[in-house]
Structure formats: C-alpha cells, structure tokens
TORPA-4810 file (N, C-alpha, C, O; in nm, 3 decimals):
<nodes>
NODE_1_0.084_-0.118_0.000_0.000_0.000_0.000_0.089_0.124_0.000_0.184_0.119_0.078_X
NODE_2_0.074_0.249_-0.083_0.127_0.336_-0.116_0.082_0.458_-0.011_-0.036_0.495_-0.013_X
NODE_3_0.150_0.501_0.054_0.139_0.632_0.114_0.070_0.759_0.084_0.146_0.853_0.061_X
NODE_4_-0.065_0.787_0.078_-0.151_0.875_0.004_-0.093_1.044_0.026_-0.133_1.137_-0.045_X
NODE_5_0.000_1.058_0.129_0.006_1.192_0.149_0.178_1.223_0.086_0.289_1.175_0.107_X
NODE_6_0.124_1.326_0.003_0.224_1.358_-0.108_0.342_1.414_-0.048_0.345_1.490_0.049_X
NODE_7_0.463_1.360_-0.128_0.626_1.370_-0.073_0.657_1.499_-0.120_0.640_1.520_-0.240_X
NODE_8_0.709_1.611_-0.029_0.724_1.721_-0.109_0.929_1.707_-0.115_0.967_1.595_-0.080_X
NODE_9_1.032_1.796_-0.151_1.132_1.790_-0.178_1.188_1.717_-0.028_1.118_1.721_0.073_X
NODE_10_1.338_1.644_-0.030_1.409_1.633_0.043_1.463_1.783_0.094_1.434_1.894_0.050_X
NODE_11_1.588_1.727_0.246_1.625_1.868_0.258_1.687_1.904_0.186_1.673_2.015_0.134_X
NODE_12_1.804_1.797_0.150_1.916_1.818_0.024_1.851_1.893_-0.111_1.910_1.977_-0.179_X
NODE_13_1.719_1.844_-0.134_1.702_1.902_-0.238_1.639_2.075_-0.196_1.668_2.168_-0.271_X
NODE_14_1.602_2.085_-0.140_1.546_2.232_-0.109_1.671_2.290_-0.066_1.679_2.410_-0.096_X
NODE_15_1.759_2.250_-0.014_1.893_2.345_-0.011_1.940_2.336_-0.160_1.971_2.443_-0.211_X
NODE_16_1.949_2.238_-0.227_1.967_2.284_-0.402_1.881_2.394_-0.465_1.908_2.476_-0.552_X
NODE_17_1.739_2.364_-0.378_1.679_2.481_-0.470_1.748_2.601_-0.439_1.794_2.671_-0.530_X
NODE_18_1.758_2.633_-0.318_1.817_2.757_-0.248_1.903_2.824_-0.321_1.895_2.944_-0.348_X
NODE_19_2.011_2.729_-0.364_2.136_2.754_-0.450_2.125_2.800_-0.558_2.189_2.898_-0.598_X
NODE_20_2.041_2.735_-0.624_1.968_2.739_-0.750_1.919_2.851_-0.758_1.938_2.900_-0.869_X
NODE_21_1.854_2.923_-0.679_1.788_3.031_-0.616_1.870_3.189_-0.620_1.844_3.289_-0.687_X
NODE_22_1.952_3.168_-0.542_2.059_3.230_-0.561_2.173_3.274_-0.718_2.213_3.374_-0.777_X
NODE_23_2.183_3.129_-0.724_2.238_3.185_-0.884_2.172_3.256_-0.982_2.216_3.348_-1.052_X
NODE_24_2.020_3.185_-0.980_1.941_3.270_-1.044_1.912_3.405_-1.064_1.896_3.469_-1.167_X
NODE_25_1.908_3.444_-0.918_1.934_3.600_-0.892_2.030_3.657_-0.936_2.003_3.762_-0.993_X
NODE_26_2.131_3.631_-0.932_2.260_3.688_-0.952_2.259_3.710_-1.131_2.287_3.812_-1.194_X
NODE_27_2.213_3.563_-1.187_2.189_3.597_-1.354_2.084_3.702_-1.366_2.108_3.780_-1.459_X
NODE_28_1.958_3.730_-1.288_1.878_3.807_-1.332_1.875_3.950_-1.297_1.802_4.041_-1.337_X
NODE_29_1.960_3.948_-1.225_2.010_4.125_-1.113_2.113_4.157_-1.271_2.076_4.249_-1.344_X
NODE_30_2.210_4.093_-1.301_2.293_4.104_-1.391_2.207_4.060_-1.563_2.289_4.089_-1.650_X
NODE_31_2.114_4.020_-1.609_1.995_4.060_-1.669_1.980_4.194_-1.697_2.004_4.272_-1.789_X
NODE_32_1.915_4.195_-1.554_1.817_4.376_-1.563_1.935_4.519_-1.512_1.891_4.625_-1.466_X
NODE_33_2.029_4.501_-1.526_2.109_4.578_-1.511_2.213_4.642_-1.711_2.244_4.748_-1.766_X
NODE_34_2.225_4.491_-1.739_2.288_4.472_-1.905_2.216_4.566_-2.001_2.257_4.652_-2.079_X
NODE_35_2.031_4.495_-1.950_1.904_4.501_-2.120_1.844_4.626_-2.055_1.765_4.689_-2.126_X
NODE_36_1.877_4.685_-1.897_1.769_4.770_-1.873_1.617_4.746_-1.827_1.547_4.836_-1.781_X
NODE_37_1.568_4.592_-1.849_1.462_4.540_-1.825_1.435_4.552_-1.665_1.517_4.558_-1.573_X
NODE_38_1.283_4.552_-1.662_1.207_4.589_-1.501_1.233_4.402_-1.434_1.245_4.289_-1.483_X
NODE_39_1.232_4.478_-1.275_1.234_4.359_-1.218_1.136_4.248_-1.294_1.166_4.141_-1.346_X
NODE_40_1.020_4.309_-1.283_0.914_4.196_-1.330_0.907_4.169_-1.482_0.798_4.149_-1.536_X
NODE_41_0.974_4.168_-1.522_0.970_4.131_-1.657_1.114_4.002_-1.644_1.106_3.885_-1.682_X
NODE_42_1.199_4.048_-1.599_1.359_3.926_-1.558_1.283_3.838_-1.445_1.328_3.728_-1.413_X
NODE_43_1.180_3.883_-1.394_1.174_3.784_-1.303_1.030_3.668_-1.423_1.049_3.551_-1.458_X
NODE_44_0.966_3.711_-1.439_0.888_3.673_-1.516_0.907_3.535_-1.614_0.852_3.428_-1.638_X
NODE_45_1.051_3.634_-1.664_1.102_3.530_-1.798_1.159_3.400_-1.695_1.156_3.280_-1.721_X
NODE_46_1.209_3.466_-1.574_1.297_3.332_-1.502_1.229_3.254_-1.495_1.255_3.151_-1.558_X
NODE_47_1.115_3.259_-1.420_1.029_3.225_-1.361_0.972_3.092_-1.481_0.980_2.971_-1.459_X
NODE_48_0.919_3.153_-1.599_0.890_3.076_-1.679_0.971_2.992_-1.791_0.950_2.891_-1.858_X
NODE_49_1.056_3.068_-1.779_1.174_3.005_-1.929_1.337_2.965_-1.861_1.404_2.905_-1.945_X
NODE_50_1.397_2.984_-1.750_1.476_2.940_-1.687_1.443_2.799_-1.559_1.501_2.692_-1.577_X
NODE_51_1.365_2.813_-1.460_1.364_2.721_-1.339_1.358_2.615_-1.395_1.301_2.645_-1.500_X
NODE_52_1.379_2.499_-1.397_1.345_2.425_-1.466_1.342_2.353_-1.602_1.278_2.248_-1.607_X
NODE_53_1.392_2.388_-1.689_1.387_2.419_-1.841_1.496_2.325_-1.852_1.578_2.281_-1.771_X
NODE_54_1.465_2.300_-2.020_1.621_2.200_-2.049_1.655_2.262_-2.166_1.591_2.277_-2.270_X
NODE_55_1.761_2.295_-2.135_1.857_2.423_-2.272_1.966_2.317_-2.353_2.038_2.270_-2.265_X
NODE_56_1.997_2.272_-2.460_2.114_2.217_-2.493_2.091_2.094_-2.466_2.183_2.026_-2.512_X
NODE_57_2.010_2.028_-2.412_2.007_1.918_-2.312_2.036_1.893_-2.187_2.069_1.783_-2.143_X
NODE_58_2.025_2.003_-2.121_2.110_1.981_-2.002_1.943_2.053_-1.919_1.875_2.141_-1.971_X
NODE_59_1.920_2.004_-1.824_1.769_2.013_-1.806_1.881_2.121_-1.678_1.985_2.085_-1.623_X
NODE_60_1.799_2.273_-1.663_1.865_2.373_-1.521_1.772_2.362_-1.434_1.657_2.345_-1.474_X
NODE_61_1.798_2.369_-1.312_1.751_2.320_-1.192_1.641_2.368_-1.161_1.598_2.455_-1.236_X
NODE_62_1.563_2.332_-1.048_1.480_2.402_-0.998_1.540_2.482_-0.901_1.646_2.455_-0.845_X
NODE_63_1.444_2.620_-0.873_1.491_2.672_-0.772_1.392_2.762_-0.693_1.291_2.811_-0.741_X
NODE_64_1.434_2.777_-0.569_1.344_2.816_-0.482_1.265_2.961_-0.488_1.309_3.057_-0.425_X
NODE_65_1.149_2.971_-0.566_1.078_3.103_-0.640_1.041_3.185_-0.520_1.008_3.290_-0.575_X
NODE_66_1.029_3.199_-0.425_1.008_3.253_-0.282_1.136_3.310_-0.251_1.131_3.431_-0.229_X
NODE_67_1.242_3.260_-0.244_1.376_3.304_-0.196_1.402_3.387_-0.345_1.444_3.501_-0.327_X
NODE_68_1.387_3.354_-0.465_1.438_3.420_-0.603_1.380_3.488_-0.601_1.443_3.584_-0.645_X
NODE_69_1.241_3.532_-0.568_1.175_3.678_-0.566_1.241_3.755_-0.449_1.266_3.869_-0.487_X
NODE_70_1.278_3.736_-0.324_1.283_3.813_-0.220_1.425_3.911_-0.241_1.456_4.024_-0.204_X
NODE_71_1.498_3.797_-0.327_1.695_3.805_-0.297_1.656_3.936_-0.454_1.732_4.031_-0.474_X
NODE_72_1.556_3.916_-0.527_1.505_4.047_-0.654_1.508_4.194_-0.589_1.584_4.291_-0.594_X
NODE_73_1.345_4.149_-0.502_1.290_4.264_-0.472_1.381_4.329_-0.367_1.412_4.447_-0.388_X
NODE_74_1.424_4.276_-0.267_1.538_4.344_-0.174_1.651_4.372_-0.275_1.647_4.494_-0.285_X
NODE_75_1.748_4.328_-0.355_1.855_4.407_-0.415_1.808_4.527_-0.476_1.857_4.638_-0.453_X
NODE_76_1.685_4.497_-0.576_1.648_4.622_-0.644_1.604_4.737_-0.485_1.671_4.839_-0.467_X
NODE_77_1.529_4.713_-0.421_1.443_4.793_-0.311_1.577_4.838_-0.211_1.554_4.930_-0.132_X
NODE_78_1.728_4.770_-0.211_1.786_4.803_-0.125_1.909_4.837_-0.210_2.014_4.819_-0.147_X
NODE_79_1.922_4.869_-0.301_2.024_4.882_-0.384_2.142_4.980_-0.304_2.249_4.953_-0.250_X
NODE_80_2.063_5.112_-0.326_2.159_5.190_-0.245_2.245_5.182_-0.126_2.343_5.255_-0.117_X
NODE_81_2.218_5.112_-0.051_2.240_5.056_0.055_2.323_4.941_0.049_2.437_4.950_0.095_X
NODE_82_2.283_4.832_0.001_2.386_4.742_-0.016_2.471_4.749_-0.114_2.528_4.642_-0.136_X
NODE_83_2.512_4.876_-0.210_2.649_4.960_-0.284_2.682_5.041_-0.220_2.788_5.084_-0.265_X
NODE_84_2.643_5.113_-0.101_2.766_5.180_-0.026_2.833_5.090_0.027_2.953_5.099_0.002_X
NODE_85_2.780_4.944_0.138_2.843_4.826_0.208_2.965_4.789_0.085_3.085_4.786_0.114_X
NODE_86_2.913_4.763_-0.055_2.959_4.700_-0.107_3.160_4.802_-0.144_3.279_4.774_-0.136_X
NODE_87_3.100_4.885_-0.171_3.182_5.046_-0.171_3.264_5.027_-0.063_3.377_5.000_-0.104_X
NODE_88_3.258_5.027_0.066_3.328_5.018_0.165_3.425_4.897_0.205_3.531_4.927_0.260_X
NODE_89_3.396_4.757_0.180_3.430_4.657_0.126_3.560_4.696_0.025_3.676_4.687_0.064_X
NODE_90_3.533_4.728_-0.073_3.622_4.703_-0.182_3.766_4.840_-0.152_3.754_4.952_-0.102_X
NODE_91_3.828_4.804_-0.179_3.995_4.893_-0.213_3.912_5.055_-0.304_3.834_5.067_-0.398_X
NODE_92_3.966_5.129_-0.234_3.908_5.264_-0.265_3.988_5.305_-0.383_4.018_5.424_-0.375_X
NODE_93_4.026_5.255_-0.474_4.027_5.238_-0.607_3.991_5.209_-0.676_4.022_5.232_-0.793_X
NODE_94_3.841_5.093_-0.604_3.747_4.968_-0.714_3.628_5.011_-0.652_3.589_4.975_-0.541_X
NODE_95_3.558_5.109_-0.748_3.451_5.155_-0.694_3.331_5.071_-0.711_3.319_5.082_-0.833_X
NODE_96_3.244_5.004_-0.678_3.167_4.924_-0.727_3.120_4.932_-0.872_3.080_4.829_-0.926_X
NODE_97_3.122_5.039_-0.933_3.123_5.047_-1.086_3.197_5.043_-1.165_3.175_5.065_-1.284_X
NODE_98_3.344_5.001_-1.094_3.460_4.968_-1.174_3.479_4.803_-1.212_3.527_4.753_-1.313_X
NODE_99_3.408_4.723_-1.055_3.418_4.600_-1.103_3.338_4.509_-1.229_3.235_4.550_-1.284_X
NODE_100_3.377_4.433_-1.248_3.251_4.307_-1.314_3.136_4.276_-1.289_3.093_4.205_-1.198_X
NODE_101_3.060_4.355_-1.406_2.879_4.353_-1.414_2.848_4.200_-1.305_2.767_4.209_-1.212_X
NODE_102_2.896_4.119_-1.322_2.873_3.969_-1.279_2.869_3.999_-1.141_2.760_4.012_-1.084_X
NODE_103_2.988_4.012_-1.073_3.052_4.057_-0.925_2.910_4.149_-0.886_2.831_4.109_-0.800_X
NODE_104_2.893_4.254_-0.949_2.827_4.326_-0.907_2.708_4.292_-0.917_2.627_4.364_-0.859_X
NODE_105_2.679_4.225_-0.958_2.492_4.155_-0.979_2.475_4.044_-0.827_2.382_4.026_-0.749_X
NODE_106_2.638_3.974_-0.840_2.648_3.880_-0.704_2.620_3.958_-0.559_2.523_3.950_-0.484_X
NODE_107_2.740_4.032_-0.547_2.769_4.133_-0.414_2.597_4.157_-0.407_2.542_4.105_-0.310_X
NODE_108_2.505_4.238_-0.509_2.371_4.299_-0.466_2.279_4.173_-0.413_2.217_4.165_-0.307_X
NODE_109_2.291_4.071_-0.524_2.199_3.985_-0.426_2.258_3.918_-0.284_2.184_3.898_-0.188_X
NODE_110_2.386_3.888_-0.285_2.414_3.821_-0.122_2.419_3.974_-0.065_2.501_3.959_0.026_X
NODE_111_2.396_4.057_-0.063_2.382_4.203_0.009_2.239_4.191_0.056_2.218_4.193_0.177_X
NODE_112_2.127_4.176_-0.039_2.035_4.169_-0.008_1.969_4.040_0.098_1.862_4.039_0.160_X
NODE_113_2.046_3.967_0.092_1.993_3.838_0.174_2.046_3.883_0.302_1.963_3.903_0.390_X
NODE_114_2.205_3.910_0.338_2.256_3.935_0.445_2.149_4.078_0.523_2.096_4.100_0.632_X
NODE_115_2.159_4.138_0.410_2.023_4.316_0.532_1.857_4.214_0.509_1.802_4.258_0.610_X
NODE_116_1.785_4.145_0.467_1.660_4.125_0.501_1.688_4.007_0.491_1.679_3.983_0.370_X
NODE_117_1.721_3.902_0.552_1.696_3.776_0.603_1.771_3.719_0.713_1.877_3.754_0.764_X
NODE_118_1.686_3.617_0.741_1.735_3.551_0.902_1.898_3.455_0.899_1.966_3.421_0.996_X
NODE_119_1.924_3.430_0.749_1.999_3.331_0.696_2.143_3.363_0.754_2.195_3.465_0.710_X
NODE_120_2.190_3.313_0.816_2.332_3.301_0.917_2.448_3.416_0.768_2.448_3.404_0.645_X
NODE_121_2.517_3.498_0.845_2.597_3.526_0.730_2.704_3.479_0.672_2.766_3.527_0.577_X
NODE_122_2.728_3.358_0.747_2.825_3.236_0.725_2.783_3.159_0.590_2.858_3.137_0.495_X
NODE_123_2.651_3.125_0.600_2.583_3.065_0.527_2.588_3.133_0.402_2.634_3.071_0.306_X
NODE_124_2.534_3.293_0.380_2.543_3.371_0.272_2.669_3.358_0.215_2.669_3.328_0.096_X
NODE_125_2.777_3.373_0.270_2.903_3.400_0.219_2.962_3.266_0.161_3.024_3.264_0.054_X
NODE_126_2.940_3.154_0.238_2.975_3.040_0.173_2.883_2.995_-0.005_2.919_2.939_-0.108_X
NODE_127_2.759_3.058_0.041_2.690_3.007_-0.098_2.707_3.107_-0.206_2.673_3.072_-0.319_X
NODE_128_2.758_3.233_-0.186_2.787_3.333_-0.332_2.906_3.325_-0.322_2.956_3.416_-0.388_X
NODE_129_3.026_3.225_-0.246_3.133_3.216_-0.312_3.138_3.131_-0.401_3.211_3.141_-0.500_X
NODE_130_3.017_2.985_-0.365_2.986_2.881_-0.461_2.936_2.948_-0.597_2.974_2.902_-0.704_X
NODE_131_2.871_3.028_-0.591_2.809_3.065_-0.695_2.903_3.161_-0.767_2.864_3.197_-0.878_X
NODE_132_3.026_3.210_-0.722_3.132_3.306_-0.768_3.196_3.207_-0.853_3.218_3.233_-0.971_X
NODE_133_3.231_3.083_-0.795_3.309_3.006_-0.837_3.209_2.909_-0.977_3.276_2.872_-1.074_X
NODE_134_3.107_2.887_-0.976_3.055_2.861_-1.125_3.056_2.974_-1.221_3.067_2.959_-1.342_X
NODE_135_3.040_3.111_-1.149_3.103_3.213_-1.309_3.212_3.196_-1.361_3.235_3.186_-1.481_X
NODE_136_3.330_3.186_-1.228_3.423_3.199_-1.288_3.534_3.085_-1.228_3.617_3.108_-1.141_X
NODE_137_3.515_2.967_-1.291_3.604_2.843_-1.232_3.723_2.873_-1.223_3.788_2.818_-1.135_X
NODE_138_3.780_2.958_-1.301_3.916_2.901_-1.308_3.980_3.057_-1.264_4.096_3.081_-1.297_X
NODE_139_3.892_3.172_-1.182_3.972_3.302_-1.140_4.042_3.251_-0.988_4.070_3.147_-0.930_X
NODE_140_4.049_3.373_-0.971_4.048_3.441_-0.838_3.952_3.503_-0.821_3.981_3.548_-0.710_X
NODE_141_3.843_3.549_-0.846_3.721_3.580_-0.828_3.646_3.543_-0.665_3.604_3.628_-0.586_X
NODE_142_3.646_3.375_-0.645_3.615_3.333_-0.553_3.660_3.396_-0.440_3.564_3.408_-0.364_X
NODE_143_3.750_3.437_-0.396_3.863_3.444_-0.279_3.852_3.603_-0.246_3.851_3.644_-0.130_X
NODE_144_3.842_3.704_-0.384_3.778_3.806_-0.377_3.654_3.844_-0.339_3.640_3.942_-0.266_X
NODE_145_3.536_3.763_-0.391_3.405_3.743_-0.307_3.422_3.692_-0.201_3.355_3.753_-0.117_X
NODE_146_3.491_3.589_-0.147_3.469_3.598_0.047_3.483_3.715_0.108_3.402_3.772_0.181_X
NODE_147_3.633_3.763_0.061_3.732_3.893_0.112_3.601_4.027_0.137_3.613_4.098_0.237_X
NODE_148_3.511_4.045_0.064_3.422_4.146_-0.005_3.337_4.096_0.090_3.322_4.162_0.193_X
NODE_149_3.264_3.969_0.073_3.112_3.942_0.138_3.126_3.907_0.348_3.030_3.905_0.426_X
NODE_150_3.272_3.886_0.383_3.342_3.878_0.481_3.273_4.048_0.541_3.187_4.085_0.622_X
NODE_151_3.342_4.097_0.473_3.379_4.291_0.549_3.162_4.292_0.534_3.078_4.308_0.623_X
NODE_152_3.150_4.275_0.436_2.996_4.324_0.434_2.901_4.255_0.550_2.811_4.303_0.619_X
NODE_153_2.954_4.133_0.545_2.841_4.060_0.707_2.908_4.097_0.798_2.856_4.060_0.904_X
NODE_154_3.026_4.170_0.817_3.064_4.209_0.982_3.003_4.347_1.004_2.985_4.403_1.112_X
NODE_155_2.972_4.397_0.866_2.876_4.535_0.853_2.778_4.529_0.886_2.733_4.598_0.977_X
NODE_156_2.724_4.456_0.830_2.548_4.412_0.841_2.465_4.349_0.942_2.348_4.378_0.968_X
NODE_157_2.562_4.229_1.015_2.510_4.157_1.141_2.611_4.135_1.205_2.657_4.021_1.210_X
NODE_158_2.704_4.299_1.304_2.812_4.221_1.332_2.815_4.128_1.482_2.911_4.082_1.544_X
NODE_159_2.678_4.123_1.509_2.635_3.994_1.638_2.666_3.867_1.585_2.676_3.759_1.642_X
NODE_160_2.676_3.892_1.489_2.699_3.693_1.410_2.842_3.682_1.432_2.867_3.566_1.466_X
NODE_161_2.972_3.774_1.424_3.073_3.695_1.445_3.137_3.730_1.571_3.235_3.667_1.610_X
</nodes>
C-alpha cells in the first residue's frame, strides 16, 4: 500500500533549490542591469523560461521562487544601501562600478539576503562564493568574493561573528 500523502522535496534538495535560487538571482540582477529590463519582466522570464527548463540538453535546476523573488525585490528595493556596504568593502580604487557587471549583480543579491533575512551570514558567504566560483572556475574571483562578502556581514550583522 502506497502512502496517500504527497512527498514534497528532500532537505538536500530544497537546499539545491536555495542555491539554484541564488544563482538565479545573480543571472537576473545582472539581466536587468545589461538590457535595462524591469524587475518583473527578468523575473517573469525566469520564472517561466529558466527554473526548470532544459537548454542544450542539459535540463537547469529548480529553484526556490520565494527566496528568487525576495533576494530580486530586496537588491532592487535596497540597492543603495547594499552599494555603499559593497563600496566600503572594496579597495578605494574599485569603486563598485569599476568592477565586473557579474561581481556586481552577485555582491547585490548576497547584500540583499545578508540586510533582510534571518539566513546566518556564514551561510550567505559560503553560498555566493559557490556561486562566484561557477562564473568563474578558473579566477580568483572566488577568494575576492569571500574577502568582499566577509567585510559586508561584519557590517550588516556584526552579532553573528
């Protein structure tokens, strides 16, 4: 006899979505920053033509549409704010508009998770270095995003360390 009450994700898998979640943002902050397009239109297309989808053959993940709207609406709604953090962070030679559209689409959304969510800033920083490190496998990029998202959570919640 089969178990009538429906299996929703593992944890493993809802922490994939999370991830998933996250990267997403980071492509769609860096999206609507490139084409100029409104939140709701990048979120829209994600929503329908990215979560899920199989491009090339390679089917892209699901990801958590609750956390991908929030990590949106807080970067766009907190922008200013999490580019001065981000500003202060960086070598006063690398103004946040000097770095990489990419970097800078990243920094806004783990900015935005670290000022409106409960999510440990350990946690933030470990998962947009993961996600630093699928833009760019083979930089230094990674090591630069801790260095960066490090100074910004001792800004933001410095009760956490």
């Amino acid at each position: 006899m089969t178990d009538p009450r429906p299996t929703g994700p593992t944890q493993d898998e809802k922490r994939q979505m999370k991830s998933a979640a996250r990267l997403y943002a980071v492509q769609a902050l860096f999206q609507m920053e490139h084409s100029g397009q409104t939140l709701d239109v990048v979120r829209a297309e994600f929503e329908t033509h990215r979560f899920g989808e199989v491009i090339d053959g390679v089917e892209m993940a699901e990801g958590n549409v609750d956390l991908f709207r929030k990590l949106l609406e807080d970067a766009v709604g907190r922008q200013a704010l999490i580019d001065q953090m981000t500003d202060r962070a960086l070598v006063a030679k690398w103004p946040i508009e000097r770095i990489d559209p990419t970097l800078r689409a990243l920094f806004r959304a783990a900015g935005a998770e670290m000022v409106a969510s409960d999510t440990p800033p350990k946690v933030v920083i470990n998962e947009f270095v993961d996600v630093a490190r699928a833009f760019f496998p083979e930089g230094r990029e990674a090591k630069f995003v801790n260095a960066v998202l490090d100074h910004m959570a001792r800004e933001a919640k410095p009760e956490a360390f």
